[in-house]
C-alpha positions, 0 to 999 in steps of 0.5 A: 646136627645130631647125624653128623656127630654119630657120622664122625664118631663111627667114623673115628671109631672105624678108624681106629679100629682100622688102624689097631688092626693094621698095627696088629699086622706090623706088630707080627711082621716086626716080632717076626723081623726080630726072630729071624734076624736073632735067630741067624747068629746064633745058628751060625754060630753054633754050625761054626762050632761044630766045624771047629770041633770037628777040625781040632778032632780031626787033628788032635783026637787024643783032646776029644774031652776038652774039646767036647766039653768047650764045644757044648759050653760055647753052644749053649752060650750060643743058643742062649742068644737065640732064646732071647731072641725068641723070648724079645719076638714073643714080647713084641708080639703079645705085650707091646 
């Protein structure tokens, strides 16, 4: 009686650590998901911006000062979001 209860308890114990293990592995691949997927947004954007600018200087270079100014506004707000992203990636990773 006694050999079969330390079979099932190392085989539970290797279970579980099986299934810690492979839930590390999901755990990265799902922080990994989350960065990506925050991080295209935010870099379309910011390539969006700079082609906007770049058209309202081309057509109106005498607005360079508020058009620079708005842009740089729009793409810190921009990369804020890709912070996040970054900062919910790395809380996957390490905390949940």
């Amino acid at each position: 009686m006694l050999g079969l209860e330390s079979v099932i308890t190392t085989g539970a114990t290797l279970a579980a650590e099986a299934e810690a293990a492979a839930g590390g592995d999901m755990k990265l691949l799902a922080a990994g998901i989350a960065a990506g997927a925050g991080m295209i947004g935010p870099g379309i954007g910011v390539g969006m911006i700079g082609a906007g600018a770049m058209n309202a200087l081309g057509r109106n270079p005498e607005a360079r000062g508020a058009i620079l100014t708005n842009m740089i506004l729009a793409i810190a707000f921009a990369e804020a979001v890709g912070i996040y992203a970054l900062i919910m990636a790395i809380l996957l990773a390490l905390v949940v």
